[in-house]
Structure formats: structure tokens, C-alpha cells
PyMOL Python script that loads the backbone (N, CA, C, O; Angstrom):
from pymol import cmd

cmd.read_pdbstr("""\
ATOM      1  N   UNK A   1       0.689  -7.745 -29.791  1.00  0.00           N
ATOM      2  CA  UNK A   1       1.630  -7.750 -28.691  1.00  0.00           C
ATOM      3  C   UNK A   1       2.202  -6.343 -28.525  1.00  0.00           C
ATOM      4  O   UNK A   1       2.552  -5.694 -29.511  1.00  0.00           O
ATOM      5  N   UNK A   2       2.277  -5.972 -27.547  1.00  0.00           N
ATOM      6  CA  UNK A   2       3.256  -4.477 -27.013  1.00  0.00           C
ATOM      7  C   UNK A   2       4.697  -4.835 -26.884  1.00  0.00           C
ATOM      8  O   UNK A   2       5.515  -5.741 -27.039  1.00  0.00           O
ATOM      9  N   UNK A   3       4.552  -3.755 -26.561  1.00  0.00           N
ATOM     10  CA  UNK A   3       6.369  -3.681 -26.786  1.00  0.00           C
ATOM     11  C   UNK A   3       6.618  -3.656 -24.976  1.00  0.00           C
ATOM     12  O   UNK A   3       7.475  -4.162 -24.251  1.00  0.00           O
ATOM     13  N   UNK A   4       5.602  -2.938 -24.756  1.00  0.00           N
ATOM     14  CA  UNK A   4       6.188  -2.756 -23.149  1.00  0.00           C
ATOM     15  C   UNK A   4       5.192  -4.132 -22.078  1.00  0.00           C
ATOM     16  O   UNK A   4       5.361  -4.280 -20.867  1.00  0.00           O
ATOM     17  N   UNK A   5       4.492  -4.724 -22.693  1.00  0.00           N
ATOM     18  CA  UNK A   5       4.051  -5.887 -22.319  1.00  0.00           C
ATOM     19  C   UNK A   5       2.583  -5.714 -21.293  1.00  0.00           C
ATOM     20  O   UNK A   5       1.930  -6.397 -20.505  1.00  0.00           O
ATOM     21  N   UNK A   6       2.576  -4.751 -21.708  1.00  0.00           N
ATOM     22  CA  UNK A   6       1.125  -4.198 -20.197  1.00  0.00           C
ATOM     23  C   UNK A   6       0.182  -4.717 -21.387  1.00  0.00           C
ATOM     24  O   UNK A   6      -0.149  -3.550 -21.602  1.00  0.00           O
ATOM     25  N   UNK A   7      -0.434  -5.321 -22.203  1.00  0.00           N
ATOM     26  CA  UNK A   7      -1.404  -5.946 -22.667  1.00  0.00           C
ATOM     27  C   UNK A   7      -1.526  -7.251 -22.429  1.00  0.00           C
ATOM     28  O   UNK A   7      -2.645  -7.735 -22.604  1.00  0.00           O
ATOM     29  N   UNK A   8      -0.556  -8.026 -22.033  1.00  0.00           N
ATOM     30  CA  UNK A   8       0.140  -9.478 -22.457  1.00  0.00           C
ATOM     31  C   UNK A   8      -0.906  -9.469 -20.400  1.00  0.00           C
ATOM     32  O   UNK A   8      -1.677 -10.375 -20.086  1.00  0.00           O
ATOM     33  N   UNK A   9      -0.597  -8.338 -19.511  1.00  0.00           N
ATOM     34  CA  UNK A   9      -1.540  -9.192 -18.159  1.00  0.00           C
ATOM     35  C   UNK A   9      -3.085  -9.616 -18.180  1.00  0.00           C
ATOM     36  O   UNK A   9      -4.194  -9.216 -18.533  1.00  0.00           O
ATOM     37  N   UNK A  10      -2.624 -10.370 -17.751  1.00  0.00           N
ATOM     38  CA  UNK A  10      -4.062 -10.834 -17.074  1.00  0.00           C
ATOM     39  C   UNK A  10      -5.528 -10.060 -16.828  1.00  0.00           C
ATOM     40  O   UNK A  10      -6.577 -10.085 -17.472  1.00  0.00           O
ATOM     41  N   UNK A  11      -5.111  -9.338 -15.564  1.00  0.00           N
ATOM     42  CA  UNK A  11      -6.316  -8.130 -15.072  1.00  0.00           C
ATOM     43  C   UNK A  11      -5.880  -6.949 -15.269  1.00  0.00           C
ATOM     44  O   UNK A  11      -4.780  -6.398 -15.307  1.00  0.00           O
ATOM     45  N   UNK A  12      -7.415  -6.544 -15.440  1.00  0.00           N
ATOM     46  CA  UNK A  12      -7.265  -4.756 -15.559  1.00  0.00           C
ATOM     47  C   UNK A  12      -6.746  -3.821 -15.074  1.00  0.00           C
ATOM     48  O   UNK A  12      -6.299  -2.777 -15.551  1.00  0.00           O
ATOM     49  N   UNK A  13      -6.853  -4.486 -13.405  1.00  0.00           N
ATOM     50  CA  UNK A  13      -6.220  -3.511 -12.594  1.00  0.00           C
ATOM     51  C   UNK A  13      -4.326  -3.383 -12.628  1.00  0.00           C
ATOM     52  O   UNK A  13      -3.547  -2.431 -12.565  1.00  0.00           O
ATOM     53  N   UNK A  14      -4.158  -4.902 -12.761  1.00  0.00           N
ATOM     54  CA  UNK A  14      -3.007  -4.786 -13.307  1.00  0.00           C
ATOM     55  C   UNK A  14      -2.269  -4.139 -14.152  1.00  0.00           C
ATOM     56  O   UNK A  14      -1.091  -3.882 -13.905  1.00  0.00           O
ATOM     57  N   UNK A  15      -2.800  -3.829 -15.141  1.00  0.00           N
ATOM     58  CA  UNK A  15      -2.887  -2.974 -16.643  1.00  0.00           C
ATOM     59  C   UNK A  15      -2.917  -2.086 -16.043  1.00  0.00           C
ATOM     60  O   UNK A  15      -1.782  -1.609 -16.038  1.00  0.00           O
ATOM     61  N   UNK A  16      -3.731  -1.370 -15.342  1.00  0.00           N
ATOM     62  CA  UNK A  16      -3.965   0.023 -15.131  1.00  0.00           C
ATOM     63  C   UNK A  16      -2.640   0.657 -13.909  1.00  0.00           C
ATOM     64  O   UNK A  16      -2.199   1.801 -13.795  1.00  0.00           O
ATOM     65  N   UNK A  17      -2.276  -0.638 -13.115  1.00  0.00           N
ATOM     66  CA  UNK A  17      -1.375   0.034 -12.388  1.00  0.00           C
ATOM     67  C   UNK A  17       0.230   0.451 -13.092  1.00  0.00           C
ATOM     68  O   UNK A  17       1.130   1.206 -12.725  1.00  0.00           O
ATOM     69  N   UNK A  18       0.050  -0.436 -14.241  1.00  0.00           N
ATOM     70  CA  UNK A  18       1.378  -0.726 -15.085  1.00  0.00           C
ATOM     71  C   UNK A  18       1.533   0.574 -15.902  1.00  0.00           C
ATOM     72  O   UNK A  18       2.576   1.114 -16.272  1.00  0.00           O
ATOM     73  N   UNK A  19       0.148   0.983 -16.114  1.00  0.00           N
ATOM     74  CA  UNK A  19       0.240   2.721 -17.100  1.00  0.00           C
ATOM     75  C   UNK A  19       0.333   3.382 -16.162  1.00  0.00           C
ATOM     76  O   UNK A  19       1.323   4.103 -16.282  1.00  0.00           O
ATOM     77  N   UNK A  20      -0.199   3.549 -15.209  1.00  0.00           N
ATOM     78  CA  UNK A  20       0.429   4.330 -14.170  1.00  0.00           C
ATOM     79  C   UNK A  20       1.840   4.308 -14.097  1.00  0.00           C
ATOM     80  O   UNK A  20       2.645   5.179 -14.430  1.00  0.00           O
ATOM     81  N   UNK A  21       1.995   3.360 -13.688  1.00  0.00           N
ATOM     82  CA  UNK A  21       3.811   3.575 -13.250  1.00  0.00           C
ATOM     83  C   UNK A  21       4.744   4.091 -14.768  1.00  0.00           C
ATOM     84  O   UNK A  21       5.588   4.979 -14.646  1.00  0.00           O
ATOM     85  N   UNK A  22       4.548   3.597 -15.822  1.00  0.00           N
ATOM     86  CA  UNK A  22       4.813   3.920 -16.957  1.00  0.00           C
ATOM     87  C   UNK A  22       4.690   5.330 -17.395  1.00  0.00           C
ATOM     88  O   UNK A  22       5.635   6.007 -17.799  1.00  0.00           O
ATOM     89  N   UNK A  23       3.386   5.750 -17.281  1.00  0.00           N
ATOM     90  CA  UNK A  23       3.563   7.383 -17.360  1.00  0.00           C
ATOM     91  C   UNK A  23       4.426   8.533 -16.388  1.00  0.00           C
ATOM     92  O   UNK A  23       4.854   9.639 -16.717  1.00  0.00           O
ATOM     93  N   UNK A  24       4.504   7.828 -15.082  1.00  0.00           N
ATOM     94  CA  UNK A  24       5.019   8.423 -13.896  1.00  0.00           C
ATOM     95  C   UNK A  24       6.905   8.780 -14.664  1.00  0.00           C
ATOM     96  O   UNK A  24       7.634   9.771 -14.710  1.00  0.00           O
ATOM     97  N   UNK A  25       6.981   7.718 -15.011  1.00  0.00           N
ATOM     98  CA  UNK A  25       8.036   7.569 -15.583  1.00  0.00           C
ATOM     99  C   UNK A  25       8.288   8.589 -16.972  1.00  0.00           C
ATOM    100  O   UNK A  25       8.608   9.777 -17.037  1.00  0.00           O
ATOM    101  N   UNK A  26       8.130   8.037 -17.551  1.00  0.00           N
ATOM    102  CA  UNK A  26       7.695   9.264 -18.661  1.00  0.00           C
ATOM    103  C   UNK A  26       7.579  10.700 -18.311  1.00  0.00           C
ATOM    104  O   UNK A  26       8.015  11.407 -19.220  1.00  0.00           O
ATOM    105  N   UNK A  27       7.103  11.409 -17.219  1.00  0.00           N
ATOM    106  CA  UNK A  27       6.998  12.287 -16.889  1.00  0.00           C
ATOM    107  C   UNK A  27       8.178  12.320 -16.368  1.00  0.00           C
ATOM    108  O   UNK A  27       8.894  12.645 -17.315  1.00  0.00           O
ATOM    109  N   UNK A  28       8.839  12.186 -15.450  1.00  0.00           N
ATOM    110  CA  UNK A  28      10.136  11.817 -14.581  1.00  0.00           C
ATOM    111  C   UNK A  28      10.884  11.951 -15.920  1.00  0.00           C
ATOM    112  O   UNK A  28      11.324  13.084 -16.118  1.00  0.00           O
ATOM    113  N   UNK A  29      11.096  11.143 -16.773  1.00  0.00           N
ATOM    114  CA  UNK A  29      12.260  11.499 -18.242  1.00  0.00           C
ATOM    115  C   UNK A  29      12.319  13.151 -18.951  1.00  0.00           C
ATOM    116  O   UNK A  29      13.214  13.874 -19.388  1.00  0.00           O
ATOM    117  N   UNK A  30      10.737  13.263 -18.767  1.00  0.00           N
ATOM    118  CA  UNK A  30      10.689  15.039 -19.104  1.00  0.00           C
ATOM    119  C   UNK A  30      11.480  15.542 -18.593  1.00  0.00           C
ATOM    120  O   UNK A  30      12.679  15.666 -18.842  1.00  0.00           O
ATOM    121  N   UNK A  31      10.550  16.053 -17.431  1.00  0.00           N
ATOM    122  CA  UNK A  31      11.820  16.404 -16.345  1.00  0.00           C
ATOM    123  C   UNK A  31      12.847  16.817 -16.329  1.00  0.00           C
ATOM    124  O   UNK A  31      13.215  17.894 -15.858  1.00  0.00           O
ATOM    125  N   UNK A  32      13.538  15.908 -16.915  1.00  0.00           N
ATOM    126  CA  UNK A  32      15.179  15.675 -17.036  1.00  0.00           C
ATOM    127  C   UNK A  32      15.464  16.390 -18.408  1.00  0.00           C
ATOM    128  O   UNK A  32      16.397  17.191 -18.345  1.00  0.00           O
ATOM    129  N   UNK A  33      14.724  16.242 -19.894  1.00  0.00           N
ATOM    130  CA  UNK A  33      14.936  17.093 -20.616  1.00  0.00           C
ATOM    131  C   UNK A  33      14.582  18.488 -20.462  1.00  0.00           C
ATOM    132  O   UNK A  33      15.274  19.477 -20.702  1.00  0.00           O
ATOM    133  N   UNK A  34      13.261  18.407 -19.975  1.00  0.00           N
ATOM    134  CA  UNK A  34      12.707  19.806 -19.937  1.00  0.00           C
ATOM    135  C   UNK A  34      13.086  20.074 -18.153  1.00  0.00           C
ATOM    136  O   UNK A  34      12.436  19.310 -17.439  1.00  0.00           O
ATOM    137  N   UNK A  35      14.004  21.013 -17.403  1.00  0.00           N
ATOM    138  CA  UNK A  35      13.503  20.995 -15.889  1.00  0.00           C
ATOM    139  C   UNK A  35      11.983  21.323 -15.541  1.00  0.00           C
ATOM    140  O   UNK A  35      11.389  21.985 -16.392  1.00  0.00           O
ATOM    141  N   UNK A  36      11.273  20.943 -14.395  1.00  0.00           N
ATOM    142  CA  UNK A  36      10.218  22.089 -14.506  1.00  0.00           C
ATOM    143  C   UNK A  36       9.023  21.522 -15.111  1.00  0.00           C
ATOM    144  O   UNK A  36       7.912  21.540 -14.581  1.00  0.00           O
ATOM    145  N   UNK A  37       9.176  21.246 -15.732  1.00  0.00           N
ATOM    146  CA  UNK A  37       8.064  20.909 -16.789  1.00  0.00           C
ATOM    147  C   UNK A  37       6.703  20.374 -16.040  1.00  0.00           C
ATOM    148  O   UNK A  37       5.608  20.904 -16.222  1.00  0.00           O
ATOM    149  N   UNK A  38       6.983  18.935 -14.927  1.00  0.00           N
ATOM    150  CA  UNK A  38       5.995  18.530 -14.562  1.00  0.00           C
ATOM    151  C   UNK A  38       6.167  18.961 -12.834  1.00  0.00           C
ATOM    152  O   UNK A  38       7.309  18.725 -12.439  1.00  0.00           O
ATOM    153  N   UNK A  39       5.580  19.328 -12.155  1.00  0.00           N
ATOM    154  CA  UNK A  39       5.529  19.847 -10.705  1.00  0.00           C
ATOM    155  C   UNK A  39       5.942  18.626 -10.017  1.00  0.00           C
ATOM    156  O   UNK A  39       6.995  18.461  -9.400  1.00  0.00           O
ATOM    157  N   UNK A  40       4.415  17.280 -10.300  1.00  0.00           N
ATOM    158  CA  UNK A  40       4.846  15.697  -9.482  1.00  0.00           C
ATOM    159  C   UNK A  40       4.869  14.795 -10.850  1.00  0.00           C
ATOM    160  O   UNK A  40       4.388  14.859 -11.981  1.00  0.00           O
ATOM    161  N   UNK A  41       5.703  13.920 -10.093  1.00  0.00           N
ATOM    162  CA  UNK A  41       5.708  12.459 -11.154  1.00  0.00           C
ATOM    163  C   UNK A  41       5.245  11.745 -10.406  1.00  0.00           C
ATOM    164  O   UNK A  41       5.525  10.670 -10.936  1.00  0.00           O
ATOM    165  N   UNK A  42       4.584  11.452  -9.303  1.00  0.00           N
ATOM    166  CA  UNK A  42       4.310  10.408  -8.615  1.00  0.00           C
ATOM    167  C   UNK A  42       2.883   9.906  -8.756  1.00  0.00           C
ATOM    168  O   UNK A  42       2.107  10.375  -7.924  1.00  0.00           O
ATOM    169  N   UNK A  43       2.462   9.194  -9.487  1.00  0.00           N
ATOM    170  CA  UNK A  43       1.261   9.102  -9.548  1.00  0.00           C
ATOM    171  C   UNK A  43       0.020   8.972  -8.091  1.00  0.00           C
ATOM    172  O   UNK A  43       0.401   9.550  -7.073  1.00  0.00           O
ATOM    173  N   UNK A  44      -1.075   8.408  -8.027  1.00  0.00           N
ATOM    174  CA  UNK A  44      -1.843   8.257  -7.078  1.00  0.00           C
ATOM    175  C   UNK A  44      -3.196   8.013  -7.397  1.00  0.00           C
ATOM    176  O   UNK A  44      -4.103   8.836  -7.526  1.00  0.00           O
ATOM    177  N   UNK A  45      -3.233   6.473  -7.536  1.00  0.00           N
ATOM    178  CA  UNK A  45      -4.406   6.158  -8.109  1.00  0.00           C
ATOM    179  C   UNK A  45      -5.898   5.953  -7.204  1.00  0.00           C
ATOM    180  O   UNK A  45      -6.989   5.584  -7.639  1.00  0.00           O
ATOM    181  N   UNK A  46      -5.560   6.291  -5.958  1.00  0.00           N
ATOM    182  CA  UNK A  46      -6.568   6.845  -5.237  1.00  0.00           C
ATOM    183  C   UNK A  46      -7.248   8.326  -6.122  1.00  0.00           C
ATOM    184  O   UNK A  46      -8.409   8.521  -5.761  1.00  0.00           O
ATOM    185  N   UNK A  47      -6.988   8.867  -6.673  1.00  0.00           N
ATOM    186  CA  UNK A  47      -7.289  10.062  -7.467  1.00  0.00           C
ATOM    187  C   UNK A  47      -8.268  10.072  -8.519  1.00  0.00           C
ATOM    188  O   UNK A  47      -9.065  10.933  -8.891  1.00  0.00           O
ATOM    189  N   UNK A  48      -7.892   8.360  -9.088  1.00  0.00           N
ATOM    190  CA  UNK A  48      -8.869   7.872 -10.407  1.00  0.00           C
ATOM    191  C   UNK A  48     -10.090   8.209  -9.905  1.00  0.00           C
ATOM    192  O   UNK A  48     -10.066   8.100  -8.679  1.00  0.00           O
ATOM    193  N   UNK A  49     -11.019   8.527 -10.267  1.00  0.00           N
ATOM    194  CA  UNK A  49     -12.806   8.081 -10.400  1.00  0.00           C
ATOM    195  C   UNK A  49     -13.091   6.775 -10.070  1.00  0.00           C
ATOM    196  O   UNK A  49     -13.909   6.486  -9.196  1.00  0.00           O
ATOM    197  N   UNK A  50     -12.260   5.688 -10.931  1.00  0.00           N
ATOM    198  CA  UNK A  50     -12.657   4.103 -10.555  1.00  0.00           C
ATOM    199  C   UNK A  50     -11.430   3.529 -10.367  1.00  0.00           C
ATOM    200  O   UNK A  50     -10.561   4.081 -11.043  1.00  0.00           O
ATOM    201  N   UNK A  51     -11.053   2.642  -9.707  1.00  0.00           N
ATOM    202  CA  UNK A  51     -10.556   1.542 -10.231  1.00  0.00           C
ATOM    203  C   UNK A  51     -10.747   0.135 -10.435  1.00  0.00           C
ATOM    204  O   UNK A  51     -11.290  -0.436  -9.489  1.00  0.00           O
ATOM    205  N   UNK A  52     -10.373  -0.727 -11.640  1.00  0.00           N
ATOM    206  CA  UNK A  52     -10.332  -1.793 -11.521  1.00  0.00           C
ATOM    207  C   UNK A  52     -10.849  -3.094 -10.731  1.00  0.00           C
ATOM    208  O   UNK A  52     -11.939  -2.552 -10.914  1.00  0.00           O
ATOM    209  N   UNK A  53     -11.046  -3.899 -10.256  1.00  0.00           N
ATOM    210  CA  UNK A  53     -11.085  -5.427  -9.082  1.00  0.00           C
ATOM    211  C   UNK A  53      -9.841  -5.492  -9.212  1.00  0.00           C
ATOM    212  O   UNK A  53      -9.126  -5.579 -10.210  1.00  0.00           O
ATOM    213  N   UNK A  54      -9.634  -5.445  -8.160  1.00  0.00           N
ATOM    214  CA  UNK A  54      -8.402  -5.988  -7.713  1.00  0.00           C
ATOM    215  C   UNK A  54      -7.706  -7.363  -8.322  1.00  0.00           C
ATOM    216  O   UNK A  54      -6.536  -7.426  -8.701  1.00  0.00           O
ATOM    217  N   UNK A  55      -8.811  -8.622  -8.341  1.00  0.00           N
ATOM    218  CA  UNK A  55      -8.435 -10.110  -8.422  1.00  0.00           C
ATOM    219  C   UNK A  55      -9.514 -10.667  -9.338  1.00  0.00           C
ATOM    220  O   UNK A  55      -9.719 -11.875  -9.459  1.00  0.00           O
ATOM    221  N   UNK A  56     -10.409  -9.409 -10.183  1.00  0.00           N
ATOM    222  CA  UNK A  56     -11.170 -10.295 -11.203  1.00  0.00           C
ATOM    223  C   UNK A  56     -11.700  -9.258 -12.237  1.00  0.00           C
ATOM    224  O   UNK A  56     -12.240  -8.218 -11.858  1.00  0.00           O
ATOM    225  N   UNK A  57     -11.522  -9.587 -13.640  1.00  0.00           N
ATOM    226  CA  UNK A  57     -12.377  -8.699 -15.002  1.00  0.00           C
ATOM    227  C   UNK A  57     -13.224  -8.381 -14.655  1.00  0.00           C
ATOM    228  O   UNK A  57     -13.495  -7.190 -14.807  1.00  0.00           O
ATOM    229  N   UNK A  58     -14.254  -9.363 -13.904  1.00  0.00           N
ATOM    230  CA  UNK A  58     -15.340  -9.084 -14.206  1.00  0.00           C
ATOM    231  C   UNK A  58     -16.185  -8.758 -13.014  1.00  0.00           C
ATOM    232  O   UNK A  58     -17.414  -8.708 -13.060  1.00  0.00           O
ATOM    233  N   UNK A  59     -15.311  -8.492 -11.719  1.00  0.00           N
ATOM    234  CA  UNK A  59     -15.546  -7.908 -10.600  1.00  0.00           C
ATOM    235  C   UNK A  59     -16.426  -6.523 -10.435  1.00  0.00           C
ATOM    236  O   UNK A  59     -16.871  -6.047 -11.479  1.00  0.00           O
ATOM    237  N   UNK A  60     -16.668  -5.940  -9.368  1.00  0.00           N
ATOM    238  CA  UNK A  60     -16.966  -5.020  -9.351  1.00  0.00           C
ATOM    239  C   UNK A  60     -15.717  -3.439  -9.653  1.00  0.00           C
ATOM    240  O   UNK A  60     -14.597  -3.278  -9.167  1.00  0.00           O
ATOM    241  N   UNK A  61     -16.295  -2.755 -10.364  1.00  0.00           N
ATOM    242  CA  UNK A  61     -15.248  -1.521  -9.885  1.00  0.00           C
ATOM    243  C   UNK A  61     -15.194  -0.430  -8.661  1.00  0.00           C
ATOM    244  O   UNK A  61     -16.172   0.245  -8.341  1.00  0.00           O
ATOM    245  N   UNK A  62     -14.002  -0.360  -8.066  1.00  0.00           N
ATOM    246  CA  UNK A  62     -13.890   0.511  -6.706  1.00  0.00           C
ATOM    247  C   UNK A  62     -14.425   2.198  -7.280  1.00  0.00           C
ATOM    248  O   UNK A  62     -14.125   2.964  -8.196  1.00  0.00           O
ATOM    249  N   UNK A  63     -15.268   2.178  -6.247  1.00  0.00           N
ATOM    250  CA  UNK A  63     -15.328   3.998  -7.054  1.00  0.00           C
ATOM    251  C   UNK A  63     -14.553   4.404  -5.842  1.00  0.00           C
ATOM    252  O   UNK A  63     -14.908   4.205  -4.680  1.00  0.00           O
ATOM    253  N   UNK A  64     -13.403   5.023  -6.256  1.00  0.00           N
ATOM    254  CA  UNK A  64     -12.965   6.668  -5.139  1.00  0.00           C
ATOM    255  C   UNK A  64     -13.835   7.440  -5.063  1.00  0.00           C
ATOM    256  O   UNK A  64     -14.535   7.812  -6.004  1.00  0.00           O
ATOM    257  N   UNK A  65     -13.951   7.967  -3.346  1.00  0.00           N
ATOM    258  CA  UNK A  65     -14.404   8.936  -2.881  1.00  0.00           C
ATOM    259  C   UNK A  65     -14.443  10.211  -3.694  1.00  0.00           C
ATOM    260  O   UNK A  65     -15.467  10.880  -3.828  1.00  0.00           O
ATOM    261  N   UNK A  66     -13.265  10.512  -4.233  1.00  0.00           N
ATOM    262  CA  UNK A  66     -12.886  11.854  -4.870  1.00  0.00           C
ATOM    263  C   UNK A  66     -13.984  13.117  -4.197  1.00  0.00           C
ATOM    264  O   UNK A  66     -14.935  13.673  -4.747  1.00  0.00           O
ATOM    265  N   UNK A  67     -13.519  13.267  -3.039  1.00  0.00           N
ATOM    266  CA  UNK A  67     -14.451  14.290  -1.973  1.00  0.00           C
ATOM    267  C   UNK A  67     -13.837  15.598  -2.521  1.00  0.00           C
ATOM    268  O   UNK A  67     -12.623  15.700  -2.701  1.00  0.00           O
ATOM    269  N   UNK A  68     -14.636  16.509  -2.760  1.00  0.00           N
ATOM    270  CA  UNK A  68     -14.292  17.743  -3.374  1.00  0.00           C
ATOM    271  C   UNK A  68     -14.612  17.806  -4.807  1.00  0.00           C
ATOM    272  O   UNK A  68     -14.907  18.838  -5.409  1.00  0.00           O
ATOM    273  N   UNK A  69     -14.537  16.705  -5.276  1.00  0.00           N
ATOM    274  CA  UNK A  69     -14.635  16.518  -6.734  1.00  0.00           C
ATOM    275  C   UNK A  69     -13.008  16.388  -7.948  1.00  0.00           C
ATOM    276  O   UNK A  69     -12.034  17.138  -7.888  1.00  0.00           O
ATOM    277  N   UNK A  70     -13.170  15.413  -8.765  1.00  0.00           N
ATOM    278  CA  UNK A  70     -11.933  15.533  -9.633  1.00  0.00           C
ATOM    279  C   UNK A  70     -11.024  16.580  -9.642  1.00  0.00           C
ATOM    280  O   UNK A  70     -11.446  17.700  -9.926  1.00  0.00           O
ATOM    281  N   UNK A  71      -9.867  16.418  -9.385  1.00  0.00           N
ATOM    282  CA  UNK A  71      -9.022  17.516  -9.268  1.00  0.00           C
ATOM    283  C   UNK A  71      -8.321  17.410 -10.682  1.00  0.00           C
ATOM    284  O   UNK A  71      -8.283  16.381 -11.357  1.00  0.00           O
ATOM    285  N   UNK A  72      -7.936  18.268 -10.925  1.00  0.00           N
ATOM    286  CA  UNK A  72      -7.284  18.384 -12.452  1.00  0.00           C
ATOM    287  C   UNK A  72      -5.730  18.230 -12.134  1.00  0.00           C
ATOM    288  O   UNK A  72      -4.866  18.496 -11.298  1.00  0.00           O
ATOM    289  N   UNK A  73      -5.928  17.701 -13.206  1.00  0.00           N
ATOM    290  CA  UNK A  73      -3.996  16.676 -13.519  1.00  0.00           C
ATOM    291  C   UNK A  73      -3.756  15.801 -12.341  1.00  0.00           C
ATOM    292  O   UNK A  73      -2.739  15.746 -11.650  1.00  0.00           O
ATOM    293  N   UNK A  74      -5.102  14.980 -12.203  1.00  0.00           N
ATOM    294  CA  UNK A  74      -5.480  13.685 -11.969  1.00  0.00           C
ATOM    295  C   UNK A  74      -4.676  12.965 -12.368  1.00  0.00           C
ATOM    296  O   UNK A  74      -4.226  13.599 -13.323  1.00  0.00           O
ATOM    297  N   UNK A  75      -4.008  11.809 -12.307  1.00  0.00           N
ATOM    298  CA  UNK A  75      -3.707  11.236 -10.850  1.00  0.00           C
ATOM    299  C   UNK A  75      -2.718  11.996 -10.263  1.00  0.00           C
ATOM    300  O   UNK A  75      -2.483  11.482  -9.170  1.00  0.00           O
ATOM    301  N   UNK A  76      -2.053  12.916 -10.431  1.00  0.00           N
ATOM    302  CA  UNK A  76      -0.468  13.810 -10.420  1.00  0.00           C
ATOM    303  C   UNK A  76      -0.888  14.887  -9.853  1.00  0.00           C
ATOM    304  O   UNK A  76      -0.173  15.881  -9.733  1.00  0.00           O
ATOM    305  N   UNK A  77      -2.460  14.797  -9.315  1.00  0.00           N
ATOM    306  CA  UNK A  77      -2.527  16.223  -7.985  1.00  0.00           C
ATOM    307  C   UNK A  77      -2.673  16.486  -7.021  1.00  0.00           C
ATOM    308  O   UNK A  77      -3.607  16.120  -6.308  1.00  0.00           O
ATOM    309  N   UNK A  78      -1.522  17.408  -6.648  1.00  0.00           N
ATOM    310  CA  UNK A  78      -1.546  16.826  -4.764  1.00  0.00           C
ATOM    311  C   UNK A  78      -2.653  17.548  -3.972  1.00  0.00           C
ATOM    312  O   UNK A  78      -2.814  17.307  -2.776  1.00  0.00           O
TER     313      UNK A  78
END
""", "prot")
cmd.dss("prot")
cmd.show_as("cartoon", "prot")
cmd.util.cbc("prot")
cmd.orient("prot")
């Protein structure tokens, strides 16, 4: 069991949106200790390579376009 409960869902994508928002956060707390530190906290999971099915494990995964190619400090680059 976790502490922050993102294992305890169901689907992946779920999971995956939950570390998202969780790190966004985390970064956002830097921030505040360190100014500066992180440019964005906002994540953007259009950015991933894949994501998840939406409504099943064992679905297909969405590939993003990622036109240009992976941008670095993925998902956090504008």
C-alpha cells in the first residue's frame, strides 16, 4: 500500500495522471524553498511519448505526436 494511494487505482492512466499532478506539485513546493529553481510546474501530458487507455489495462496505448521530437524536461516543456 502507498502512502499517497496512486497504487490502490484501478487504471494506468489513472496512475499516471496522479504522478503527474503529484510531481507538478512537488516541483511547485521547490519553488517555494528554492525561488527559481523550476521555470514551469505545470505538467502536460500531451508531451509523454505514450499514454495509457484511457478506460482499460489492457487497451491500446495513445502515442503523442511529439512533432519535432522529445523535448527535454518533458512533460514541463513549453
Amino acid at each position: 500500500m502507498s502512502a499517497n494511494g496512486i497504487a490502490q487505482l484501478a487504471l494506468k492512466r489513472d496512475r499516471q495522471d496522479q504522478k503527474l499532478a503529484l510531481a507538478g506539485t512537488d516541483r511547485a513546493n521547490r519553488n517555494t524553498v528554492q525561488p527559481g529553481r523550476y521555470a514551469d510546474t505545470s505538467e502536460d501530458a500531451t508531451q509523454l511519448p505514450t499514454r495509457y487507455n484511457a478506460s482499460s489495462n489492457t487497451g491500446s496505448l495513445v502515442n503523442n505526436p511529439n512533432s519535432g521530437g522529445l523535448k527535454k524536461g518533458r512533460p514541463w516543456a513549453a
